[in-house]
KELOVO-401526 format. One record per residue (C-alpha): residue number from 1; chain; x, y, z. Coordinates in Angstrom, 2 decimals, m for minus. Layout:
KELOVO-401526
- num, cadena, u, v, w
- NUM, A, X, Y, Z $
...
This chain:
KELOVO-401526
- num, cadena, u, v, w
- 1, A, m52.46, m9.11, m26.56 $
- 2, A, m52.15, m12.75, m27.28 $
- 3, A, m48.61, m14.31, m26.59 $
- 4, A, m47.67, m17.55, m28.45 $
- 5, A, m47.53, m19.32, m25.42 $
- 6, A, m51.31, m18.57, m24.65 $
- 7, A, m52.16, m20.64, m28.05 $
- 8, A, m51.24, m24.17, m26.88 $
- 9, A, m47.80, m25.25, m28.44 $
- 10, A, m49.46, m26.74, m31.91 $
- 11, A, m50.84, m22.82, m33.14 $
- 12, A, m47.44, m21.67, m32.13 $
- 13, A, m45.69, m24.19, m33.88 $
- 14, A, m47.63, m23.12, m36.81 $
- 15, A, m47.15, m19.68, m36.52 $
- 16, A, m43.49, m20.40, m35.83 $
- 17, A, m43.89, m22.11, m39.85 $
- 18, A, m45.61, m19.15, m41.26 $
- 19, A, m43.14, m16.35, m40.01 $
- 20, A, m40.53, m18.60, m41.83 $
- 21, A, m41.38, m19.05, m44.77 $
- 22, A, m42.70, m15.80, m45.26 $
- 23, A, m39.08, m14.61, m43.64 $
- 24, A, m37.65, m17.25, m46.96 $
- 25, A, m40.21, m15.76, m49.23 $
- 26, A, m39.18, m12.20, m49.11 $
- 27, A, m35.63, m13.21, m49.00 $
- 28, A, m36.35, m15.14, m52.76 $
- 29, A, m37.77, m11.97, m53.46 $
- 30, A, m35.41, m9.55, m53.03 $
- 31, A, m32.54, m11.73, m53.75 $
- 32, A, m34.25, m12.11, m57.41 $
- 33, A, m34.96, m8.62, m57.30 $
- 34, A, m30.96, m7.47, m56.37 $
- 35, A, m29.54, m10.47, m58.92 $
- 36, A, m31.48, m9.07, m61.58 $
- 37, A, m29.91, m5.42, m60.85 $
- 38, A, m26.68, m6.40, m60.60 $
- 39, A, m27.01, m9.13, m63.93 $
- 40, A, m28.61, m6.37, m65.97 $
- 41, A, m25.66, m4.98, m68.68 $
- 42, A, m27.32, m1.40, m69.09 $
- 43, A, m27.41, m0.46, m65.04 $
- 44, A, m25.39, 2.60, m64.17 $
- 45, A, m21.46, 2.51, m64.71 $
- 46, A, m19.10, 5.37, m63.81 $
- 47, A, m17.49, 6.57, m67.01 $
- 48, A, m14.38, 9.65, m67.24 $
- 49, A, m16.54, 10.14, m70.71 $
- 50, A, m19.99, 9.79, m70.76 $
- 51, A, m22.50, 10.97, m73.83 $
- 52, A, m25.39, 12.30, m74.25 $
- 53, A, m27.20, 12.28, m77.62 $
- 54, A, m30.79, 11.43, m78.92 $
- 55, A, m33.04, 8.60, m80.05 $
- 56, A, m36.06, 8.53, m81.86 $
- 57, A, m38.81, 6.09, m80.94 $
- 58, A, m42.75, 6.38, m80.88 $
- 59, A, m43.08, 9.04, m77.97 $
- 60, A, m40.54, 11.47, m80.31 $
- 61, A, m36.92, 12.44, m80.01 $
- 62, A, m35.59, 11.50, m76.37 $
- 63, A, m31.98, 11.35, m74.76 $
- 64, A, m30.20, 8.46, m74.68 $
- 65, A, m26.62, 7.77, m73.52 $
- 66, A, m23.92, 7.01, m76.12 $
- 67, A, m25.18, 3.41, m76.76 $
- 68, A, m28.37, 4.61, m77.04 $
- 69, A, m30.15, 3.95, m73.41 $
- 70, A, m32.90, 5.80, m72.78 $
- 71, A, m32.45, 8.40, m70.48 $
- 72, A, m34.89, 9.89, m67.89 $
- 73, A, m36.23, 12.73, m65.38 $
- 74, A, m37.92, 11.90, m62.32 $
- 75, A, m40.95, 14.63, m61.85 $
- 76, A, m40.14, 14.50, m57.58 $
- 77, A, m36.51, 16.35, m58.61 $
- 78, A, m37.64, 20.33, m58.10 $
- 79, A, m33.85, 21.25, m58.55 $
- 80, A, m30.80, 20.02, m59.98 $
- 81, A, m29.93, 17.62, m56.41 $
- 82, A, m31.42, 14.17, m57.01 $
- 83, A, m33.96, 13.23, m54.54 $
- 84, A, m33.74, 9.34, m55.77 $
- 85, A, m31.91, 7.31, m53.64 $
- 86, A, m31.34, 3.92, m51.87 $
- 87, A, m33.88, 1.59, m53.69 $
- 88, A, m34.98, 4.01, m55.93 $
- 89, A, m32.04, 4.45, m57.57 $
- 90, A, m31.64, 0.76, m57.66 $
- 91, A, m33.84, 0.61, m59.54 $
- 92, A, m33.50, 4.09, m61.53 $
- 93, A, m29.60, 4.35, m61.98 $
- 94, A, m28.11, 7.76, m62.03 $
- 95, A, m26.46, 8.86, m64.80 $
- 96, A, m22.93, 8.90, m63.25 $
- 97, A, m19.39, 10.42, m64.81 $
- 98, A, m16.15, 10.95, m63.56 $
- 99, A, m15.33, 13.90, m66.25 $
- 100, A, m17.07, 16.41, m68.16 $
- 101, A, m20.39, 15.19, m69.52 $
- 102, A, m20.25, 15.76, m73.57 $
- 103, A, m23.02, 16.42, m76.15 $
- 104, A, m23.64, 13.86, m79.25 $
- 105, A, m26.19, 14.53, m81.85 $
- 106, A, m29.28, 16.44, m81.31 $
- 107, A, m28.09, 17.65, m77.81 $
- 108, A, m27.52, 21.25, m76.52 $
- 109, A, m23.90, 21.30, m75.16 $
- 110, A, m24.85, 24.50, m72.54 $
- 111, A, m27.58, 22.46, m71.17 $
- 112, A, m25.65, 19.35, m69.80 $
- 113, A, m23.49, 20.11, m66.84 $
- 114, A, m22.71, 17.48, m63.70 $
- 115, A, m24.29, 17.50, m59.82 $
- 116, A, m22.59, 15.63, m56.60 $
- 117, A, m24.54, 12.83, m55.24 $
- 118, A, m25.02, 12.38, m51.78 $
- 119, A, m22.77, 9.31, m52.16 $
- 120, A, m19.90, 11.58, m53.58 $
- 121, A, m20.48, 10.60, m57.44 $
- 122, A, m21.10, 13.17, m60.10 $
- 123, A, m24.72, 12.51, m61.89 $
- 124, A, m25.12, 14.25, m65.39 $
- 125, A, m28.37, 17.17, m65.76 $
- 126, A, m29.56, 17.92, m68.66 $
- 127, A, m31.31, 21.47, m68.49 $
- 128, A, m30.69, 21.22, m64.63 $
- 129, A, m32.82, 18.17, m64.58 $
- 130, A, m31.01, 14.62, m63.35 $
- 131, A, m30.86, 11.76, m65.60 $
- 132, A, m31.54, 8.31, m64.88 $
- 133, A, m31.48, 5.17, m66.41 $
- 134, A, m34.51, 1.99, m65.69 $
- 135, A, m33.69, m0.85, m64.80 $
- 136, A, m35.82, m2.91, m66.75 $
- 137, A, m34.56, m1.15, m69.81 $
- 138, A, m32.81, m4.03, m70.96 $
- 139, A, m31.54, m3.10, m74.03 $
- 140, A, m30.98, m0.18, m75.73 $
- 141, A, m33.69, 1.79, m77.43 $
- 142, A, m36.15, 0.26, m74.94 $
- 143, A, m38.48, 2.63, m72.98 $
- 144, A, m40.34, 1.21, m70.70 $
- 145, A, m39.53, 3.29, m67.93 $
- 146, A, m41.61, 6.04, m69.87 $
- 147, A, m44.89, 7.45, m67.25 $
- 148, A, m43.93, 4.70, m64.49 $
- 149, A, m45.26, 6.47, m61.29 $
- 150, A, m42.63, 4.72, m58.96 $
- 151, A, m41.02, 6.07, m55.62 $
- 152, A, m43.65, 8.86, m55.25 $
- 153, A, m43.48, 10.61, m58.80 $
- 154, A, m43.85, 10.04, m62.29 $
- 155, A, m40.89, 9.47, m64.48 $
- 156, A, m40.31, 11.01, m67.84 $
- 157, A, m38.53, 10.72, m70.95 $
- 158, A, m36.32, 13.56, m71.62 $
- 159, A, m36.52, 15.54, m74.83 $
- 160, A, m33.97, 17.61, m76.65 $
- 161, A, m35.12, 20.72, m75.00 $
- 162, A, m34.85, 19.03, m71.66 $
- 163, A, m38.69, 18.84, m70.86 $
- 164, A, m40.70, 15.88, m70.04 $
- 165, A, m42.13, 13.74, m72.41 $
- 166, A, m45.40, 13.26, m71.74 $
């Protein structure tokens, strides 16, 4: 294995240079990436009330929260305990409450209940499936987390029934 020191001082120099501004590089990145999260309006808040209710768009009838975000399944949950976590659900927010999740139009009361996180917060199920919001949902009655393939699994509207979208 070749040390620095066996490249004559200019190549290490150089490679000094490189490992720098690729360390900057990836900081701009994720910095961008994080201030972007945390700027967004629609990323996950902890609410004593939060609703559940429908949309329609062009993929059909779909939940939404109460201000009409859309709401999603990730196809890597096999039970109700959320396997999305870290910088997944950076960038897929739980659907998080503090109380007793309640049902708006078009939704099946008996299907929502609540789940704890491994972080200690509550995240809403619909149909014992969790919800999740995407971050580059910007606004509400945007979908454009709808079929991502992202941390391993497909993501899915939700529809009244509490099956995919697909």
């Amino acid at each position: 294995m070749r040390k620095d020191s066996d490249m004559g001082p200019k190549a290490a120099h150089g490679l000094g240079r490189v490992t720098v501004a690729l360390a900057f590089a990836a900081a701009a990145v994720l910095g961008a990436a994080t201030t972007a999260v945390a700027e967004n309006p629609l990323r996950a808040t902890t609410a004593e009330e939060v609703t559940v209710q429908t949309s329609t768009g062009p993929m059909g009838t779909y939940l939404t929260d109460g201000q009409g975000r859309a709401l999603y399944l990730f196809v890597a949950d096999t039970s109700a305990k959320s396997t999305c976590t870290g910088e997944c659900a950076v960038a897929w927010p739980p659907l998080v409450t503090t109380g007793a999740p309640k049902a708006g139009a078009g939704v099946t009361a008996d299907k929502l209940s609540t789940v704890a996180r491994d972080d200690g917060s509550m995240q809403v199920l619909y149909n014992d499936h969790p919800l999740y919001y995407f971050v580059k949902d910007t606004a509400p009655g945007q979908t454009n987390g709808q079929g991502v393939n992202g941390f391993g699994a497909l993501w899915w509207l939700v529809a009244p029934t509490g099956e995919p979208i697909t």
